[in-house]
C-alpha positions in Angstrom: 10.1 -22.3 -9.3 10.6 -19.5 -11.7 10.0 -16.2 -9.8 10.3 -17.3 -6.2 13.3 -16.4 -4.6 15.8 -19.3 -4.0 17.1 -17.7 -0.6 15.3 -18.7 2.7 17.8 -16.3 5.1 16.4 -13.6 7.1 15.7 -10.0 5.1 18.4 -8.7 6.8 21.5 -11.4 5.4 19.8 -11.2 2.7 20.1 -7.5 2.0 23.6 -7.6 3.0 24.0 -10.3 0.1 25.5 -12.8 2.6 24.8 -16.3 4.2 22.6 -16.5 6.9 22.9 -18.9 9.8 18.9 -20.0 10.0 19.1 -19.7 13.5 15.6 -18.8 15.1 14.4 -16.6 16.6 17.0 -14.3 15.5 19.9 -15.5 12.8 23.6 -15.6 14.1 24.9 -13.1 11.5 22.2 -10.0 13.1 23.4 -11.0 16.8 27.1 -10.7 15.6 26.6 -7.4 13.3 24.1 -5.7 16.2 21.9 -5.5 13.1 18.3 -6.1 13.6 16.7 -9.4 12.5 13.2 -9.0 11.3 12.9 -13.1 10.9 12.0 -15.0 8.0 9.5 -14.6 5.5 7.0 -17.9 4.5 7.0 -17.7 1.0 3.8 -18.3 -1.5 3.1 -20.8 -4.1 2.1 -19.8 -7.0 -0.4 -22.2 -8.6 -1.2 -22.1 -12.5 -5.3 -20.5 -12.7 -7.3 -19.6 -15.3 -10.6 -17.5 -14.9 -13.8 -20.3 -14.0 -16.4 -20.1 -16.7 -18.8 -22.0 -14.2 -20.5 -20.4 -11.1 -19.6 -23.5 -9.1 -15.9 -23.6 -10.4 -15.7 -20.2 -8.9 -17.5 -20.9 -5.6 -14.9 -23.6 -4.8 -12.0 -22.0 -5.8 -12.6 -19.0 -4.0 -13.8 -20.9 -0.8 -10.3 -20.7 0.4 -10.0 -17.1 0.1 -10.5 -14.2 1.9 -13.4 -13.0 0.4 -16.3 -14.7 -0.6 -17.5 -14.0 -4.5 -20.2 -12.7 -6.3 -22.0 -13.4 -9.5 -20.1 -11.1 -12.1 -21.4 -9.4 -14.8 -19.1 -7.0 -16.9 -17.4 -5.2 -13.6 -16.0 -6.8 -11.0 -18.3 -6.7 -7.8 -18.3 -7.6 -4.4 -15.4 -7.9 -1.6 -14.9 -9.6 2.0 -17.9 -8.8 4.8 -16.5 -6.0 7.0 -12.6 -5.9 6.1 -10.2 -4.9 8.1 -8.1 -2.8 6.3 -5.2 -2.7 8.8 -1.7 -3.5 7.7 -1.0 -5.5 10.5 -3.8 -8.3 9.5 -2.8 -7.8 6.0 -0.6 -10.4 6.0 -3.0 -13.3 5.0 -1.5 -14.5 2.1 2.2 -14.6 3.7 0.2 -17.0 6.6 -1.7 -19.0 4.6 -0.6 -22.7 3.7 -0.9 -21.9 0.5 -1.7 -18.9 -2.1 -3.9 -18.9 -4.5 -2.5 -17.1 -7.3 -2.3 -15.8 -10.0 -1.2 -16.8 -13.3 1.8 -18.8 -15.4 3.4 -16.7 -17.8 1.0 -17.4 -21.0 -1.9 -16.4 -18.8 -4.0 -13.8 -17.7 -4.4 -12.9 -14.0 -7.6 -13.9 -12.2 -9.5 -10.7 -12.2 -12.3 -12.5 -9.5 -13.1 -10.1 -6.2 -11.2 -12.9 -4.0 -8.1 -12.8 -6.0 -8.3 -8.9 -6.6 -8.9 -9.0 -2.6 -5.8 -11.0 -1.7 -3.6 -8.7 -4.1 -4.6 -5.6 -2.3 -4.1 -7.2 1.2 -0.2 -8.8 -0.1 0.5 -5.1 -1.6 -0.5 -3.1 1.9 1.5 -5.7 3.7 4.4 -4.8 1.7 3.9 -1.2 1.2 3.0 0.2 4.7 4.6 -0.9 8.2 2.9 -2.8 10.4 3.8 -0.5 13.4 1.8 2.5 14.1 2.4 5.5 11.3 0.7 8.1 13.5 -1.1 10.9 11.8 0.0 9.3 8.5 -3.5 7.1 8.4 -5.3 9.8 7.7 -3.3 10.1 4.3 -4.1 6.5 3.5 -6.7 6.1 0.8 -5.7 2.6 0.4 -6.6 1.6 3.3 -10.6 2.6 2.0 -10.4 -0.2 -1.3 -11.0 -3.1 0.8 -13.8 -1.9 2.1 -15.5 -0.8 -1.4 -18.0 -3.2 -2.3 -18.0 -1.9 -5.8 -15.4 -1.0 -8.0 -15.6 0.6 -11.5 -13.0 -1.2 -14.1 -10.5 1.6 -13.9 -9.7 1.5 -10.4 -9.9 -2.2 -10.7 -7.2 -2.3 -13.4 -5.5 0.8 -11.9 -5.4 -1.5 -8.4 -4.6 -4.5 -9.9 -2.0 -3.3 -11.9 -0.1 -1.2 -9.0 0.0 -4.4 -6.8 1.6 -6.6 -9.6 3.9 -4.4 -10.0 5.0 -4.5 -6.3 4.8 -8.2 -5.9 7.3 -8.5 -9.2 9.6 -6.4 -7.3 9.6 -8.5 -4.6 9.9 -11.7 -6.4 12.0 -10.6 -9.3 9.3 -11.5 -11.4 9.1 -10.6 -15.2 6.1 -12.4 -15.9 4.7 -10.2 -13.3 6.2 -7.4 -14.5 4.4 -7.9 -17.7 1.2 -8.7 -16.4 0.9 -5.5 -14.3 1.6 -4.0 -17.6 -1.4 -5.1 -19.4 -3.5 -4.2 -16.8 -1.8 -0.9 -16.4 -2.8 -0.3 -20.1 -6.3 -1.4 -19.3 -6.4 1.0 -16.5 -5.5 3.6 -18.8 -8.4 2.4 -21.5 -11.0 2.2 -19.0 -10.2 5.7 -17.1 -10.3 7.1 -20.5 -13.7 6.2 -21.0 -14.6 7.3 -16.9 -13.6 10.5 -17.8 -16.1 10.7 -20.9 -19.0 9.4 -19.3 -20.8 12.0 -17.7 -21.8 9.8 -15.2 -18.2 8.6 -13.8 -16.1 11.4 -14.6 -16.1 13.1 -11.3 -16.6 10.0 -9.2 -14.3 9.4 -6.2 -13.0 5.9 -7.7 -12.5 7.8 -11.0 -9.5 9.9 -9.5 -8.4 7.0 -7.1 -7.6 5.4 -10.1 -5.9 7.9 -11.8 -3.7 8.0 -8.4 -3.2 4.6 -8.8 -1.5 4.8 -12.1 0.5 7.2 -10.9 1.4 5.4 -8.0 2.5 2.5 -11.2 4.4 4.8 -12.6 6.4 6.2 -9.5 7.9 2.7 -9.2 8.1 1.0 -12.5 8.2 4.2 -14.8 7.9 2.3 -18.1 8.9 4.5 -20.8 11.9 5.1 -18.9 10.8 8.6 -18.5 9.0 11.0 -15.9 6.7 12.1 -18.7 3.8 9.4 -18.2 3.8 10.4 -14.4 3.8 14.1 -15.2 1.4 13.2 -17.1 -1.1 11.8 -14.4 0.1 14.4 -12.0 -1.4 17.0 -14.4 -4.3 14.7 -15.0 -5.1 14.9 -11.0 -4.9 18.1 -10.6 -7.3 19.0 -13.7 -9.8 16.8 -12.0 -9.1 18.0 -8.6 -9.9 21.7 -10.0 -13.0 20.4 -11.4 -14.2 18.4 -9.0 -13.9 21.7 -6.7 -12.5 21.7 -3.0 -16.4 20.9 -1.2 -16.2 17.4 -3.3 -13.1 16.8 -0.7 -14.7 17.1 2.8 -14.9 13.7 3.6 -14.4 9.7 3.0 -12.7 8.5 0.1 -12.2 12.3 -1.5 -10.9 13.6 1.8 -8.2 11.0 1.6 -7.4 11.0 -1.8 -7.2 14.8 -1.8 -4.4 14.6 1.5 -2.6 12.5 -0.6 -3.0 14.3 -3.9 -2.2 17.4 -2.4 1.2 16.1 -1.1 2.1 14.9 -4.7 0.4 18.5 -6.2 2.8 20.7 -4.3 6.0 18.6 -4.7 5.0 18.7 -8.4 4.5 22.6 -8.2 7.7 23.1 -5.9 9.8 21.4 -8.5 8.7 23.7 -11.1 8.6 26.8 -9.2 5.0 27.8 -10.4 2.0 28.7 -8.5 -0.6 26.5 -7.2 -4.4 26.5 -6.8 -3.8 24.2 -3.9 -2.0 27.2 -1.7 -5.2 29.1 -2.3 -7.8 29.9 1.1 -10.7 28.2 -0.4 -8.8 24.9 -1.0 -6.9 25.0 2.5 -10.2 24.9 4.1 -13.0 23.5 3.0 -11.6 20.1 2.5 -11.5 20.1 6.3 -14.6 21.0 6.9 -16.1 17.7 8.2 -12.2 16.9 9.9 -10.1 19.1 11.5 -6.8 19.5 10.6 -4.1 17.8 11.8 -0.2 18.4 12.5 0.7 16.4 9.4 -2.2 18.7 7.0 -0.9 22.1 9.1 2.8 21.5 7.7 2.1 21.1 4.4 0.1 24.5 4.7 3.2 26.1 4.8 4.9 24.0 2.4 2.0 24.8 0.0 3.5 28.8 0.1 6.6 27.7 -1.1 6.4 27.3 -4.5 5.1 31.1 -5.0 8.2 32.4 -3.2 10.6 30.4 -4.9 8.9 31.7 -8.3 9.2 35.2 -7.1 13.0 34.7 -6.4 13.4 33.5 -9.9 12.1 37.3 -11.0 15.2 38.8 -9.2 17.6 38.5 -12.7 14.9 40.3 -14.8 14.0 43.5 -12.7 15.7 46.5 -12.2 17.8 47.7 -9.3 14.2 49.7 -8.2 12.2 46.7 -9.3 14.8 44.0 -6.9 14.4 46.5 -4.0 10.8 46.7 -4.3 10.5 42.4 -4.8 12.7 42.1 -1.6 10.9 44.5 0.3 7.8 42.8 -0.2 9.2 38.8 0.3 11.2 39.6 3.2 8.6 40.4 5.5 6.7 37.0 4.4 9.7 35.1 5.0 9.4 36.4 8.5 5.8 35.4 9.2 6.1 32.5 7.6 9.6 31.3 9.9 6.8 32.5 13.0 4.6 30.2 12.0 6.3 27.6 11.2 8.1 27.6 14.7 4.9 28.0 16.7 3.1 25.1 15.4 6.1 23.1 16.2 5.9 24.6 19.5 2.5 24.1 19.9 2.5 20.6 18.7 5.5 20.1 21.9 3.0 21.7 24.8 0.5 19.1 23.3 2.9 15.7 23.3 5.3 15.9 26.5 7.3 13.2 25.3 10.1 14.0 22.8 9.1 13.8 19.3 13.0 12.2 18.3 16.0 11.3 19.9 20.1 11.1 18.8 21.2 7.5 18.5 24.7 5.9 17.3 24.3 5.4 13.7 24.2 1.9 12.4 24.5 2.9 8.3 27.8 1.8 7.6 27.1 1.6 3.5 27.0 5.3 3.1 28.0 7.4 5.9 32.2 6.6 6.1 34.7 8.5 4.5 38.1 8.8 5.0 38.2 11.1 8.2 35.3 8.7 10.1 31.4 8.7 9.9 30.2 11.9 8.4 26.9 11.5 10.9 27.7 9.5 13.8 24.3 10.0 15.0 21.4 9.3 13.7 17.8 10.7 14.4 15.0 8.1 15.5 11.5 9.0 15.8 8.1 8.2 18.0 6.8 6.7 14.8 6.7 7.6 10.8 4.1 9.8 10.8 6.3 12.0 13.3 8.9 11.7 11.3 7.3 12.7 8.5 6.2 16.0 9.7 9.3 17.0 11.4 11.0 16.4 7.9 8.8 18.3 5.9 9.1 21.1 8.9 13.0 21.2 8.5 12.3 21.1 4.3 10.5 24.5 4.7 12.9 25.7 7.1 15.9 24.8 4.6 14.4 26.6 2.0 13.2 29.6 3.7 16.4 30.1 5.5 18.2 29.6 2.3 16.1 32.1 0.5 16.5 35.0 3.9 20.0 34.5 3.2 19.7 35.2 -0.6 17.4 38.3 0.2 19.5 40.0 2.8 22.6 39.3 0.3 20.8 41.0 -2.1 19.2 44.2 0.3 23.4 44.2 1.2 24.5 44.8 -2.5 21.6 47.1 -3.1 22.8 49.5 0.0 26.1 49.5 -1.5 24.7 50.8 -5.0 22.5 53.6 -2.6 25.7 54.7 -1.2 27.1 55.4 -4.2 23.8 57.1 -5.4 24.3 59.2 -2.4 27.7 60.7 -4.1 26.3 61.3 -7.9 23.4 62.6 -6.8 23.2 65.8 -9.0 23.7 63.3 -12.1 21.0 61.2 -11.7 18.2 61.2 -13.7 15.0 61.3 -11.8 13.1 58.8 -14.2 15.9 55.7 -14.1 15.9 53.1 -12.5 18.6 54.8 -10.1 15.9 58.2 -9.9 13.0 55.9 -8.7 15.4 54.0 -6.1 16.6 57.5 -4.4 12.8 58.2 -4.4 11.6 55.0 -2.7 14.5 55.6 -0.5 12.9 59.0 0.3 9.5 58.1 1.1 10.5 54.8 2.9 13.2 56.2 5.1 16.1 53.6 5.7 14.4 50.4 3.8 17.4 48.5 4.9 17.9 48.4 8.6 16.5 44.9 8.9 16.1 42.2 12.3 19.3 40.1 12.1 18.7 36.5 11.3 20.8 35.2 13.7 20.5 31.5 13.7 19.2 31.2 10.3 21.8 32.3 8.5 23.1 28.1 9.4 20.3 26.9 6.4 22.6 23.8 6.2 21.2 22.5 10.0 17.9 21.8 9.1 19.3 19.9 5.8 21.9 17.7 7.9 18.9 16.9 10.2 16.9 15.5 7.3 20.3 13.5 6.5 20.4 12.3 10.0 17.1 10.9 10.1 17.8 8.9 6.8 18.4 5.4 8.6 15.1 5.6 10.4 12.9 6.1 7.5 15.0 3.0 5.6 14.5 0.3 8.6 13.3 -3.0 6.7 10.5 -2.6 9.0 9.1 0.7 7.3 8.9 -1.6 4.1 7.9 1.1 0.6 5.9 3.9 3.3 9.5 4.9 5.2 11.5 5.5 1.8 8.5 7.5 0.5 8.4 9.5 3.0 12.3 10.1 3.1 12.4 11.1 -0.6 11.1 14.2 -1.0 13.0 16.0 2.3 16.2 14.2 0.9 16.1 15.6 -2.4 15.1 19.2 -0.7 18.4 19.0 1.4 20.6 18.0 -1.3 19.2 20.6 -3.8 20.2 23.2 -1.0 23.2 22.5 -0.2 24.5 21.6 -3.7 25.6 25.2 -4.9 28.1 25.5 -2.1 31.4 23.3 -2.3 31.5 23.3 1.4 28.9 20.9 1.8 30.2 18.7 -0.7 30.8 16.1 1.9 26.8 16.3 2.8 25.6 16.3 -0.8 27.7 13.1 -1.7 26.6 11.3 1.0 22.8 12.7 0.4 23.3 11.1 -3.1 24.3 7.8 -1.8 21.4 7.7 0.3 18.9 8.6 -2.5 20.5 5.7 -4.8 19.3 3.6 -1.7 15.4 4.9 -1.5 15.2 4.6 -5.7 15.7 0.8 -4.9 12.8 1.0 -2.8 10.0 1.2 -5.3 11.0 4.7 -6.2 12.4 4.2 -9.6 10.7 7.8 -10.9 13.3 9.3 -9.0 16.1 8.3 -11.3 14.5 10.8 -13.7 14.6 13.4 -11.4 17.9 13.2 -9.7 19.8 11.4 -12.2 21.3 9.5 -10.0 21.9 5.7 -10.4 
């Protein structure tokens, strides 16, 4: 049938493009590679629908389904009596002895509650593992839709769109493809309109579905561009702003915020500008009604990040007096911020005994040889992804701050060098120049440059190759779209650092080669920031 896979071998064989034995429990091929064998997925039928006209058409269609329907008038209303919105019973459809679907090619998908319900449980099924995530729930907004029993039309086209577009993925769908489309564009239509009606413009669903669409447009990018997504990035944040951080405290706009936020300062860390999200007001009172956890501290300091980064960028326009006084005032931030940063970590150990990862032979034999051996023989495996996720985004801050102490004490080096030879033309100097005002600062400030040594920081490149190292975890078939999200981000950060410096060449290839992998992974936006294919 057009759009179903023909192959019935196990994910594994069938990643490896290669024929699998059937064997079950576990294939032949896995046992003899020492690969892991995830077993064998049921596959749907897709059955021709059209919308039912008459109450009683839709009342035994949807009998089979998950959730039982309502009368509808204009929106869509109504879901299933007290869902469960866990991925691991999110596999109903992939269970079922058959699936109720969703249209043939010429056709518009069922938009009924049942069939929007059976979507969104297929799409968390394939987008978020089934084994515990950790501290990463919290972050999960999607997990809240099932249990909405209302939904305004732009998060139900925004929803309904976003989980087409992963199940044509999947299937290798066009007609999918082209669906989730239309309703992508209705999405669009109908938030338009949310955001001029008084009524729905601040509304929690109002900016879940502007999330949504730019959750569509991380993995399909349509226009073959990053523009639409920078786009609904910027869109976000405007209604973040306005919305104001006490809108945030809890439920759906607690959730959506964690996760906005995440998306808000990777968008401001990859232009190097400011962001009202590293401001007091809206690192608090968002957690208000929760406290904070491991996963929300870490991104605290991330948040701080894109200001110094901006301030480093000044260093080409200032003056010699002007790039002592900058480096004066970011090196002693750097330090408090490398402090904190290692005693939450060390708090976070005296709370959790057990180790938080562990070194194990490395099984990623695509992208790890060259010609000398495996570049990382060992590979970094964690208590679960929410762990994972932290610890990367702790060595991504670490990376850059170490990187940028490095710059800084380059720089305070070169500048001692110019004071020394102030020293000898004193009586020439001109007390108003750049050079008078640096002998002065040197004057008031005695010896500005007898700094704490940075000892093991001057290695930035360790915390990078850790992020490298933990690459094959957060790819497991088991961590389905969630693991690669998770990974892109600290991947780019690593490769981005060590790409200036033709030592780490080796690294920064095999970085690449990796990040090629998670754009497969219902990343495509990436392509259009990394540029690589």
């Amino acid at each position: 049938m057009v759009g179903i896979a023909r192959s019935r071998g196990c994910a594994t064989c069938r990643k490896r493009k290669i024929a699998c034995g059937l064997e079950r429990p576990i294939c032949a091929q896995c046992i003899k590679s020492r690969r892991e064998c995830p077993g064998y997925r049921q596959y749907p039928v897709f059955i021709a629908h059209k919308v039912p006209h008459d109450e009683n058409n839709i009342k035994s269609v949807a009998g089979k389904m998950v959730a039982p329907p309502v009368e509808r008038c204009g929106r869509l209303q109504g879901t299933a009596k007290n869902p469960e919105p866990c991925p691991a019973q999110s596999t109903a459809i992939g269970k079922s002895n058959q699936v109720t679907t969703l249209f043939p090619a010429a056709q518009q998908v069922s938009a009924s509650p049942a069939i929007r319900q059976q979507l969104l449980q297929e799409y968390l099924h394939l987008h978020l593992p089934e084994a515990n995530f950790g501290l990463m729930r919290r972050r999960m907004w999607l997990l809240r839709l099932p249990e909405l029993t209302h939904m305004t039309s732009a998060l139900e086209f925004s929803t309904m769109a976003m989980c087409l577009a992963k199940l044509s993925d999947v299937y290798s769908d066009q007609s999918l493809k082209y669906e989730s489309l239309k309703l992508y564009n209705h999405g669009l239509n109908h938030l338009q309109k949310a955001l001029w009606d008084p009524d729905l413009m601040l509304h929690d669903q109002t900016l879940a579905a502007c999330i949504a669409l730019a959750t569509y447009e991380m993995s399909q990018c349509p226009g073959d561009s990053k523009n639409a997504y920078i786009s609904h990035t910027r869109g976000c944040e405007t209604l973040v702003r306005i919305r104001g951080p006490e809108a945030h405290t809890e439920g759906l706009g607690h959730q959506m915020f964690v996760h906005f936020r995440i998306q808000g300062l990777l968008y401001a860390l990859d232009q190097k500008a400011r962001t009202f999200l590293s401001e007091p007001a809206w690192r608090e009172i968002p957690w208000r009604s929760e406290p904070k956890t491991w996963f929300d501290r870490v991104y605290d300091y991330l948040a701080l990040v894109p200001e110094l980064l901006r301030q480093g960028d000044m260093f080409p326009h200032l003056d010699i007096d002007g790039q002592l006084q900058l480096a004066l005032h970011l090196i002693p931030h750097c330090w408090k911020l490398d402090r904190d940063l290692d005693n939450l970590l060390e708090s976070q150990k005296a709370d959790h005994p057990e180790p938080f990862y562990w070194p194990e032979p490395s099984r990623d034999d695509a992208s790890g040889n060259d010609s000398e051996g495996m570049l990382f023989p060992v590979a970094y495996h964690f208590q679960n992804l929410g762990i994972s996720n932290c610890i990367m985004v702790h060595w991504s801050v670490q990376a850059m701050l170490w990187h940028g102490m490095v710059q800084l004490y380059r720089l305070m080096n070169d500048l001692k060098l110019t004071f020394a030879t102030l020293g000898r033309m004193e009586d020439r100097v001109d007390p108003d120049s750049a050079m008078g005002k640096l002998r002065l600062l040197m004057n008031c400030k005695g010896d500005v440059f007898d700094l704490p040594p940075l000892h093991h920081r001057t290695d930035f490149a360790a915390p990078a190759r850790n992020i490298l190292q933990s690459v094959e975890y957060c790819m497991l078939d088991k961590m389905v779209d969630q693991g690669p999200k998770t990974m892109a981000a600290p991947l780019r950060i690593a490769i981005e650092t060590l790409k200036p410096y033709p030592q780490f060449k080796q690294e920064v290839e095999w970085g690449e080669r990796a990040m090629a992998q998670v754009q497969q992974r219902s990343l495509r936006l990436l392509i259009y920031y990394t540029g690589i294919r």
